[in-house]
C-alpha positions as a Python dict, from the first residue, in 0.01 Angstrom:
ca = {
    (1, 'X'): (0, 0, 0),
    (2, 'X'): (9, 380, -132),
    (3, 'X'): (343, 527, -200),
    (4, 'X'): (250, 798, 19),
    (5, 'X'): (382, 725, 374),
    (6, 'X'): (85, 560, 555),
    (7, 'X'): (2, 756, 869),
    (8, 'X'): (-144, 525, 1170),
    (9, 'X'): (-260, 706, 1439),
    (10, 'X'): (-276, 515, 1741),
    (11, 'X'): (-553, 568, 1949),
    (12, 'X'): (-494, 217, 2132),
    (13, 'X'): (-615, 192, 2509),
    (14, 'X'): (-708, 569, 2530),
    (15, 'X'): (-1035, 539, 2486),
    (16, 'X'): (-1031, 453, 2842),
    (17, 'X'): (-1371, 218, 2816),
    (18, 'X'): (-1589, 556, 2660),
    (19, 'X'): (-1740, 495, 2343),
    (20, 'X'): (-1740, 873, 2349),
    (21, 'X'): (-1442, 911, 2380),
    (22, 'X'): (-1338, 643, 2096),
    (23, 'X'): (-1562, 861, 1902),
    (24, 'X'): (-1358, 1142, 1968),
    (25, 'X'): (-1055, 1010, 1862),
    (26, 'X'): (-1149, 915, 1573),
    (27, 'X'): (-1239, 1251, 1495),
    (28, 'X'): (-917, 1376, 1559),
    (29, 'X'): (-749, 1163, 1395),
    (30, 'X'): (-945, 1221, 1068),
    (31, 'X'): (-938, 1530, 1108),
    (32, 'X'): (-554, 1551, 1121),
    (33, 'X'): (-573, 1345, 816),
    (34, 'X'): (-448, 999, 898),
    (35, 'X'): (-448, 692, 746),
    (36, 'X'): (-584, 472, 1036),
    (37, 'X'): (-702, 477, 1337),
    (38, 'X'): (-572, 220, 1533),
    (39, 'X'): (-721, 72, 1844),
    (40, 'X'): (-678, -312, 2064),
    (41, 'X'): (-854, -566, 2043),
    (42, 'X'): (-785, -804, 2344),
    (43, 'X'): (-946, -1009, 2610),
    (44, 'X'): (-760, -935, 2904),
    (45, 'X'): (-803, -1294, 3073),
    (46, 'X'): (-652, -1424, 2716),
    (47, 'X'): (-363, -1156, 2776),
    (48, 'X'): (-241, -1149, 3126),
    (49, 'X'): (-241, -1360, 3395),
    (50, 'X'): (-348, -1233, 3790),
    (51, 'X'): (-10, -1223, 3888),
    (52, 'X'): (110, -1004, 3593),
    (53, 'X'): (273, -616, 3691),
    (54, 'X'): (257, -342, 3537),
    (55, 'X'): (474, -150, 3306),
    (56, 'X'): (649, 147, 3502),
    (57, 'X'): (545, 394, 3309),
    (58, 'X'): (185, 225, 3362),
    (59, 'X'): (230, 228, 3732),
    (60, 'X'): (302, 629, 3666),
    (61, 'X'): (-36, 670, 3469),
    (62, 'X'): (-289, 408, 3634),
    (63, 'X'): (-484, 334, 3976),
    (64, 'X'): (-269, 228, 4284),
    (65, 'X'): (-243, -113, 4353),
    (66, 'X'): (-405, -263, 4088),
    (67, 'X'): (-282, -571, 3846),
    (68, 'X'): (-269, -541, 3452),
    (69, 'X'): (-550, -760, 3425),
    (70, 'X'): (-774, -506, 3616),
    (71, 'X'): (-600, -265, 3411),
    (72, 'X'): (-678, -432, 3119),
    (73, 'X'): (-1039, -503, 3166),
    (74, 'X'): (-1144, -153, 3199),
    (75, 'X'): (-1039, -104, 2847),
    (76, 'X'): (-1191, -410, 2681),
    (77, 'X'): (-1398, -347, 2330),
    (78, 'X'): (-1635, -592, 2296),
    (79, 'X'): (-1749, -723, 1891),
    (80, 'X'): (-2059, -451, 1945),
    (81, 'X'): (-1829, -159, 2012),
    (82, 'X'): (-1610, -294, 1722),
    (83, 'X'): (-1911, -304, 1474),
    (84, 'X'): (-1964, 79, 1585),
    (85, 'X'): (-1637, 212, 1548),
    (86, 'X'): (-1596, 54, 1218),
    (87, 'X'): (-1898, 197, 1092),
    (88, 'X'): (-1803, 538, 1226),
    (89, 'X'): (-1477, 521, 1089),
    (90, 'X'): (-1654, 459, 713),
    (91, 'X'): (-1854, 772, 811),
    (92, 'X'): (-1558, 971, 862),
    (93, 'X'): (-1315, 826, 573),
    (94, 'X'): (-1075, 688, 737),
    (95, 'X'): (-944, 317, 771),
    (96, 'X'): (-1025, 114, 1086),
    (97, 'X'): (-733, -44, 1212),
    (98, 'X'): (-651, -282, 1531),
    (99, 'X'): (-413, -512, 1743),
    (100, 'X'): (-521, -795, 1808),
    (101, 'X'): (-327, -946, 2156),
    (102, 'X'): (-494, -1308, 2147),
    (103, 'X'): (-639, -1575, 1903),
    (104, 'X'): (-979, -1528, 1977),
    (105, 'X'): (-922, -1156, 1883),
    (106, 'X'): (-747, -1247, 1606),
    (107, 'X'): (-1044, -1435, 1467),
    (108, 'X'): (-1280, -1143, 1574),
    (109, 'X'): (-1111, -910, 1319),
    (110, 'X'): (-1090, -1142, 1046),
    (111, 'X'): (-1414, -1189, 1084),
    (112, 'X'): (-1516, -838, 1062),
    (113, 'X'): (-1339, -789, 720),
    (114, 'X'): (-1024, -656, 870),
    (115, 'X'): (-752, -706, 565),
    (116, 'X'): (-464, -541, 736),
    (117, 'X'): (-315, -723, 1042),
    (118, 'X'): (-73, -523, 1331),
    (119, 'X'): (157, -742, 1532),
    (120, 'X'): (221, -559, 1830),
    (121, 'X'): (639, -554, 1980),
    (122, 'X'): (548, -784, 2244),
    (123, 'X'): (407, -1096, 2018),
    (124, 'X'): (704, -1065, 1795),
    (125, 'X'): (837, -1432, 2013),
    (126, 'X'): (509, -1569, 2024),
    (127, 'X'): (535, -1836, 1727),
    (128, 'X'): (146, -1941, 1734),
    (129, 'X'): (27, -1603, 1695),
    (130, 'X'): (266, -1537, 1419),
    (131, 'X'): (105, -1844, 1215),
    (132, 'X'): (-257, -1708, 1294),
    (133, 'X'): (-183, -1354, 1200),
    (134, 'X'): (-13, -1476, 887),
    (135, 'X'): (-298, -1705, 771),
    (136, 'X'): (-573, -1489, 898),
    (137, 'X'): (-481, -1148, 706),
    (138, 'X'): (-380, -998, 348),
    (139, 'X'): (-90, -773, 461),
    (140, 'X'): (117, -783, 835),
    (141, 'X'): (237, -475, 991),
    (142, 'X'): (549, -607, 1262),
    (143, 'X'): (629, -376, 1536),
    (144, 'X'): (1046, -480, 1647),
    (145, 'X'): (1001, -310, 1960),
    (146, 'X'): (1273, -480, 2234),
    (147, 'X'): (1366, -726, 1951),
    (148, 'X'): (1678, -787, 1763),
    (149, 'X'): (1805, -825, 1483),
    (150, 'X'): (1770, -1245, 1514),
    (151, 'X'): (1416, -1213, 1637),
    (152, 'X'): (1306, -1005, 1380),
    (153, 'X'): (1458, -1270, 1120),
    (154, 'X'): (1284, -1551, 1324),
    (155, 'X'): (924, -1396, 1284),
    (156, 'X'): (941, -1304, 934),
    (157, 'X'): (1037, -1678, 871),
    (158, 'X'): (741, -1794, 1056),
    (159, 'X'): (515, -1530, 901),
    (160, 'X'): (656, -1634, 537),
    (161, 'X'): (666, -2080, 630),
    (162, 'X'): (287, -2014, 570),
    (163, 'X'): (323, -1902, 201),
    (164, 'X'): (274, -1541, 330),
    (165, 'X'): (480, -1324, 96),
    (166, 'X'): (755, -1047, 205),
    (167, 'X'): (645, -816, -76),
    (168, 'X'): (323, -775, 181),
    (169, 'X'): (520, -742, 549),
    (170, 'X'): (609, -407, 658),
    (171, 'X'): (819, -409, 963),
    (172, 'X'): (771, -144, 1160),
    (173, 'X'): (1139, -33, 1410),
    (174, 'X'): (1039, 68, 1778),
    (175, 'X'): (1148, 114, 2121),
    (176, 'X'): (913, 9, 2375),
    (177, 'X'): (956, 256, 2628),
    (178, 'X'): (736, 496, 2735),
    (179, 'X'): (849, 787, 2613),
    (180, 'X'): (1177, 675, 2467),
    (181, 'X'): (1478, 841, 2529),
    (182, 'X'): (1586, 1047, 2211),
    (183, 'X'): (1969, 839, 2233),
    (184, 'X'): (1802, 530, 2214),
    (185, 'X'): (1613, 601, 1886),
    (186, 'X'): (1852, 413, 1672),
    (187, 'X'): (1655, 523, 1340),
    (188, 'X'): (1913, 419, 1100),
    (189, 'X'): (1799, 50, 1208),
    (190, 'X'): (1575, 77, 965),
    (191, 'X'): (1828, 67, 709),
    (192, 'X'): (1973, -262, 864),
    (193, 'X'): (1597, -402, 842),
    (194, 'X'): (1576, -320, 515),
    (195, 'X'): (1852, -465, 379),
    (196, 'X'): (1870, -748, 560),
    (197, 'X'): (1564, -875, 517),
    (198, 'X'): (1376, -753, 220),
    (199, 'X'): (1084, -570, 320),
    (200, 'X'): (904, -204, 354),
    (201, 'X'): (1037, -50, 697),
    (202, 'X'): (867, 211, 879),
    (203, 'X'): (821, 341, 1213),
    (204, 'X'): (651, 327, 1544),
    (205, 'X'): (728, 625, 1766),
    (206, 'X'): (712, 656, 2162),
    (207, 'X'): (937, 988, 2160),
    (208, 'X'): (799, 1290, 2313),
    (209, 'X'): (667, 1499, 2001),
    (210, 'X'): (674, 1485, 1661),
    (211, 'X'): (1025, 1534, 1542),
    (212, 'X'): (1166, 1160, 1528),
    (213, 'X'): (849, 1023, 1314),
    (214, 'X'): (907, 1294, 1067),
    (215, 'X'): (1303, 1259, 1045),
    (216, 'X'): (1201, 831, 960),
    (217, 'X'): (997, 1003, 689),
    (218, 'X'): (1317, 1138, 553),
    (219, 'X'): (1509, 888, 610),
    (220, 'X'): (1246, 624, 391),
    (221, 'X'): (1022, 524, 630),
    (222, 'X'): (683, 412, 427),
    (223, 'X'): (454, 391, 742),
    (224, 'X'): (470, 657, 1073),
    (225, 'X'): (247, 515, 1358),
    (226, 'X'): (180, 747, 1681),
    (227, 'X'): (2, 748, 1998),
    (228, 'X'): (-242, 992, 2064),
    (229, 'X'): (-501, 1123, 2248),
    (230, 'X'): (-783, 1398, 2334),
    (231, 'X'): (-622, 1516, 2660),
    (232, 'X'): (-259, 1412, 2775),
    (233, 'X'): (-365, 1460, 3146),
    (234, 'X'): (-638, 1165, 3171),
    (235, 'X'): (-578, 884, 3322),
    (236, 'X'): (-477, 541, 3199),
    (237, 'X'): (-133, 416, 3091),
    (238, 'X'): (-87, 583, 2752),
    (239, 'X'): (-196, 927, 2750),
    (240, 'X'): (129, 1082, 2874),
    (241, 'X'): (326, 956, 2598),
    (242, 'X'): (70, 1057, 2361),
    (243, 'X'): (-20, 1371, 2117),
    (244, 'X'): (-273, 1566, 2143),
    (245, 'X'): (-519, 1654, 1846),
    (246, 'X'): (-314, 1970, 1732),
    (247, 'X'): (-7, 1792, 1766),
    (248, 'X'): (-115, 1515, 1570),
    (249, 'X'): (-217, 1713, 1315),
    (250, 'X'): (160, 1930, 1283),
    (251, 'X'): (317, 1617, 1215),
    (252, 'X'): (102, 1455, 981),
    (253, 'X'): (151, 1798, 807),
    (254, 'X'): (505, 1819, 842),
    (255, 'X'): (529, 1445, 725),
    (256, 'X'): (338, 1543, 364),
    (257, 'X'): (589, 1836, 307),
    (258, 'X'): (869, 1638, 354),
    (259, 'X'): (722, 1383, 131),
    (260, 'X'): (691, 1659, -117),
    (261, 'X'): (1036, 1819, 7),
    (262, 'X'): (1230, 1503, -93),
    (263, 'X'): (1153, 1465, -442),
    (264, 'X'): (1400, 1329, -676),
    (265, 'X'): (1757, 1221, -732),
    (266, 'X'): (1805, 1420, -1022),
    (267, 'X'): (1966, 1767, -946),
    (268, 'X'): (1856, 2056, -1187),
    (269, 'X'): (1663, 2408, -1162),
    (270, 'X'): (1300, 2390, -1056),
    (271, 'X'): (1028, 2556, -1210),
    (272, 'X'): (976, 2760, -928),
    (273, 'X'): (1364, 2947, -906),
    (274, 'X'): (1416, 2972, -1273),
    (275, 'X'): (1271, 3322, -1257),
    (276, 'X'): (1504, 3423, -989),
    (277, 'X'): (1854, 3326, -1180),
    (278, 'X'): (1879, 3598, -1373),
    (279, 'X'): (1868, 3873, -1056),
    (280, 'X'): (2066, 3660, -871),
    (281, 'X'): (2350, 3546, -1104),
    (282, 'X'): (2603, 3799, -1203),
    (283, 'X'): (2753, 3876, -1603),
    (284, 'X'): (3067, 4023, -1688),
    (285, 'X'): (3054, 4429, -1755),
    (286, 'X'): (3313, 4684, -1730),
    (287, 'X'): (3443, 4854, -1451),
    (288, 'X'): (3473, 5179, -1654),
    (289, 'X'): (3415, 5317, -1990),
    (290, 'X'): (3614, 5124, -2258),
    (291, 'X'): (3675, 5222, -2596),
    (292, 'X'): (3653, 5039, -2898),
    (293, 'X'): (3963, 4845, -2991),
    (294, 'X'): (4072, 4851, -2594),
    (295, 'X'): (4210, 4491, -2455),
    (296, 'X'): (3985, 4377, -2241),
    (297, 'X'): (4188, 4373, -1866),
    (298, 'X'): (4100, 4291, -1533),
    (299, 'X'): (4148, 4644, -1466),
    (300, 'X'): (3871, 4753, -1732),
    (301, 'X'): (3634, 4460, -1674),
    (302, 'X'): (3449, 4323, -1364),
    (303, 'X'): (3171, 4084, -1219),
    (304, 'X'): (2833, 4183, -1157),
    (305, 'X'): (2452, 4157, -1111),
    (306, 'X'): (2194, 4068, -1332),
    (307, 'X'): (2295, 3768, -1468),
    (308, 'X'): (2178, 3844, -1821),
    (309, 'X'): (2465, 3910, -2003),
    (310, 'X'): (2787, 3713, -2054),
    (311, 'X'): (2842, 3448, -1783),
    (312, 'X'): (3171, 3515, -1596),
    (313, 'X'): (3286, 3148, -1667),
    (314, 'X'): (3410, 3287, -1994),
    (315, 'X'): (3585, 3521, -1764),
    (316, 'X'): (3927, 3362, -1940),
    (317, 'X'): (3808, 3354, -2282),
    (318, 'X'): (3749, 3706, -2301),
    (319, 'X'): (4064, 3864, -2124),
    (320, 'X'): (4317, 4001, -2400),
    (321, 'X'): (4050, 4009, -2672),
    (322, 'X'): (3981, 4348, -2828),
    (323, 'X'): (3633, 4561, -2763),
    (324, 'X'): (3445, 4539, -3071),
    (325, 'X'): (3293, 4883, -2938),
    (326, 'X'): (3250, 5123, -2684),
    (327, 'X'): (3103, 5017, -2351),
    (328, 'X'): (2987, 5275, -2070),
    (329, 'X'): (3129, 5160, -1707),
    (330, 'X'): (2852, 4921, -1556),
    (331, 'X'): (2698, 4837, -1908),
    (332, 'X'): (2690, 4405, -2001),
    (333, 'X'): (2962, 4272, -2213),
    (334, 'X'): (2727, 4074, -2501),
    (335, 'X'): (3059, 3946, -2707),
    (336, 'X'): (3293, 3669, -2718),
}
């Protein structure tokens, strides 16, 4: 992993079955300068059963009266239309990344050289899948969405039974809800991740915009993943709660200048405002002509701009001394 925060953009299901439009995506999200691009891999038989509902917010964003599973096999990506987005991705320089939501899909990635697995919120309970992702790829990306604390303990110690090592599991905090409420963010759980467990924590944002991925930034997240799309108003069950290109592209630029903004621990002038101390500090001069041999008063001396001269922390030092010399009213007092 880099030690810049890793930026997944999460194209997902909003494709919408277009090759076009997967195209598209991937566009804009190299284009905005991400990381990944992150789609599903899933065989919707393998996923849900006929009698499965839909999410609310899906029932909001998808056809009437149909189940997931018709949902789901409208948006389907077969091993062809993997080979072709992976090769399109290497033609625009950017890192093909999916979810895999069965074993057969699982086994379909691995196969096509995919080093980097994603375990999406909703397997986090599914033990068998936990094994296979954790002897099928070289690093694990968790999602905790709708998981506690517990649960998130309990996969990691599946994940790491199989001689799978922490130093390679980022888990990822989330709220599965779509969009999530601002008050149920909760980012400091990331902290409480971190420290209990061990391992790199990041973030997986359903919030409306992009200010809660780039606060996680601050806060130490090492990996921002975020839906998006080409056009919030098409159809399917994930656009809404997407960004758009332009969007996309303000926070992954907003997320590299708080990288930069956050620097280091150490406190000290930078490079850049060392030139502005001396207009912006103050010295100690008189308030009025004083002649040589004069105390030096409060009355005869004062605190002013530039800050060339003598500091006025020796403000004390130099009160009841004698003037060496004769100093016009306004002009810097250069003795001790």
């Amino acid at each position: 992993m880099s030690n810049k925060t890793i930026i997944i953009a999460e194209a997902g299901v909003n494709h919408n079955g277009s090759m076009d439009l997967a195209r598209q995506l991937i566009d804009a999200a190299a284009d905005a300068g991400a990381d990944y691009v992150k789609f599903q891999t899933f065989k919707a038989k393998k996923l849900a059963s006929k009698s499965a509902g839909k999410a609310s917010y899906q029932q909001k964003t998808t056809a009437a009266g149909e189940s997931q599973l018709e949902m789901l096999q409208k948006l389907e990506l077969d091993e062809s239309a993997h080979d072709e987005l992976i090769r399109y991705c290497k033609l625009r320089k950017i890192e093909f990344l999916s979810t895999p939501f069965d074993m057969d899909s699982i086994d379909l990635l691995k196969g096509l050289g995919i080093k980097l697995g994603k375990i999406p919120s909703g397997e986090i309970t599914n033990l068998p899948y936990l094994r296979k992702m954790a002897d099928s790829f070289e690093e694990l990306v968790i999602s905790t969405g709708m998981s506690d604390i517990k649960e998130i303990g309990e996969a990691i110690d599946a994940i790491t039974s199989r001689g799978f090592s922490k130093k390679n599991i980022t888990v990822l905090h989330c709220n599965t809800e779509y969009p999530t409420p601002f008050e149920d963010v909760h980012l400091r759980a990331m902290h409480a991740i971190a420290e209990q467990f061990g391992v790199r924590t990041g973030y997986s944002d359903h919030t409306p915009g992009i200010e809660v991925p780039v606060a996680a930034v601050a806060l130490g997240a090492v990996m921002i993943e975020k839906h998006f799309t080409t056009d919030r108003n098409l159809e399917g069950p994930d656009h809404k709660a997407s960004l758009e290109p332009a969007e996309l592209k303000q926070m992954i630029s907003s997320i590299r200048h708080i990288e930069m903004a956050l620097g280091t621990a150490v406190k000290q002038p930078s490079p850049s405002e060392i030139k502005n101390k001396a207009i912006a500090r103050k010295s100690i001069v008189a308030a009025k002509g004083i002649r040589k041999g004069e105390i030096f008063t409060e009355d005869n001396l004062t605190v002013k701009r530039p800050g060339t001269g003598l500091s006025p922390m020796f403000w004390d030092r130099l009160l009841g001394q004698a003037a060496s010399r004769d100093f016009e009213e306004d002009e810097l007092i250069d003795l001790l």
